[in-house]
PLY file of the C-alpha trace (Angstrom):
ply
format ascii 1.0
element vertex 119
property float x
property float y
property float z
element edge 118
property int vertex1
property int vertex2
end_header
108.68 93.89 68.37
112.25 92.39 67.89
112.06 91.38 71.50
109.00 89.43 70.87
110.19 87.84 67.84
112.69 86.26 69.46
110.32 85.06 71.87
108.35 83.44 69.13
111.05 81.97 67.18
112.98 80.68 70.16
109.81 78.96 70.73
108.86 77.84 67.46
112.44 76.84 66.71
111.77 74.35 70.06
108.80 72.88 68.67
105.74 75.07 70.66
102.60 76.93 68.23
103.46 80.36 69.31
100.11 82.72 68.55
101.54 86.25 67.94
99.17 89.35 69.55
100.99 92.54 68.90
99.47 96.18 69.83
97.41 94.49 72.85
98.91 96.95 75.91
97.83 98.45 78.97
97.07 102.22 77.10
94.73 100.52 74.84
93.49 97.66 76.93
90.17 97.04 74.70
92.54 95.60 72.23
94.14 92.83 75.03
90.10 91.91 76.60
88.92 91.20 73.09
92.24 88.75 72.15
90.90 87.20 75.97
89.69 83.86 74.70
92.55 83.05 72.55
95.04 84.18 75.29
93.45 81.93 77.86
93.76 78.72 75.30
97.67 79.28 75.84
99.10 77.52 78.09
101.95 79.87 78.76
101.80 83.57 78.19
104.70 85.53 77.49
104.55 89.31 77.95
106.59 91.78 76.27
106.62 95.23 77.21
108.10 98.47 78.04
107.28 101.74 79.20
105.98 101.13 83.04
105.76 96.98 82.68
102.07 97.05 83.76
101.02 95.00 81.05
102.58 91.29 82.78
100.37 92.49 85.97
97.42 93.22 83.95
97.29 89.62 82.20
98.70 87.48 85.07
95.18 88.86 86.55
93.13 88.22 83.70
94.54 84.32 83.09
95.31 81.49 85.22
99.20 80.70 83.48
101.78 80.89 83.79
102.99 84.43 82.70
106.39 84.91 81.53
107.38 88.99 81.59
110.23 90.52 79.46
110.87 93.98 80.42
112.27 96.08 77.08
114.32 98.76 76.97
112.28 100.28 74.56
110.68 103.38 75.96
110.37 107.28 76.50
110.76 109.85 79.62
111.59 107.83 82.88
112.45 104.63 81.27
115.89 103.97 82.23
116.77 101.39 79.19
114.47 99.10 80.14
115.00 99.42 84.61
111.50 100.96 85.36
109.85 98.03 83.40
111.76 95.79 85.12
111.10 96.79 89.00
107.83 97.04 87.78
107.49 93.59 86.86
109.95 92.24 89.94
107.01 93.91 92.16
104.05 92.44 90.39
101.46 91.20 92.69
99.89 89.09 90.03
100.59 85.59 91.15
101.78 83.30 87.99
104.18 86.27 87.26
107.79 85.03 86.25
110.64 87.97 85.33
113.36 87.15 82.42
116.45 90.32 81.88
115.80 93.20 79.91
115.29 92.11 75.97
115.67 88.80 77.00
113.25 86.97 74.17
115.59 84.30 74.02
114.75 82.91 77.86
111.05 83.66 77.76
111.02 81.62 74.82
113.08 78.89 76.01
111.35 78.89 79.19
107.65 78.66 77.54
109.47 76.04 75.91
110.06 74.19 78.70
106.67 74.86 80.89
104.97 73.60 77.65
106.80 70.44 77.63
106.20 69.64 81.63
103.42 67.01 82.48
0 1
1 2
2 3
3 4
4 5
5 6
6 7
7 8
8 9
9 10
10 11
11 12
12 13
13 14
14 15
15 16
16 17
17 18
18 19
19 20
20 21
21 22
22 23
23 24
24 25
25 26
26 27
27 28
28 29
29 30
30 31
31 32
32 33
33 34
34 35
35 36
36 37
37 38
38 39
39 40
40 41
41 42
42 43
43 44
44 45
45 46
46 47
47 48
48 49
49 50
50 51
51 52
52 53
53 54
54 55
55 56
56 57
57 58
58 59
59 60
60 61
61 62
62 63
63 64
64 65
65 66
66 67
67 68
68 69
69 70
70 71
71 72
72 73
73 74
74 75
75 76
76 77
77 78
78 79
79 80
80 81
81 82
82 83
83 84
84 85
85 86
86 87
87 88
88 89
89 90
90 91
91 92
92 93
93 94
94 95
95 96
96 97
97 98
98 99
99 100
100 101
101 102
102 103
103 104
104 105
105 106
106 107
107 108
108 109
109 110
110 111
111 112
112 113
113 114
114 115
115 116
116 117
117 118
């Protein structure tokens, strides 16, 4: 969550309405189909998450944005600090799929900042 904070504020501090979806992953993806119709209102999604990364693949297939993906470090058993989220999301065949560093919020925000602001 203090990954995706700093997404938000970074955001918000630029000017953008950020809506905030926490608890919306891949294990419990009822949670992320009902949130759908807000999601797809966005014109930028940013994607926080962990574990395997699956979740920036799952949504750059469900919208047509541009998806912004920040691997975390926070995870259990073959995480790596944050590495297996990352490949994962490096090898995303979800078109629309953009990669920032590991706990980078600061970029994704920045950058939704800036793909917000485009023409």
């Amino acid at each position: 969550m203090p990954v995706a904070e700093e997404a938000a504020i970074t955001a918000e501090l630029l000017g953008n309405k950020v809506l905030r979806i926490y608890d919306a992953g891949v294990a419990g993806i009822h949670r992320l189909v009902d949130k759908l119709p807000e999601i797809r209102k966005c014109r930028v999604v940013v994607v926080i998450a962990g574990m395997e990364g699956a979740l920036a693949s799952v949504v750059g297939g469900l919208v047509d944005k541009p998806v912004i993906a920040v691997p975390t470090s926070v995870g259990y058993g073959a995480n790596f600090g944050g590495i297996s989220a990352l490949l994962a999301m490096l090898t995303s065949c979800s078109t629309g799929v953009t990669v920032v560093n590991i706990d980078n919020g600061f970029g994704a925000g920045f950058s939704a900042s800036m793909i917000n602001k485009m023409e």
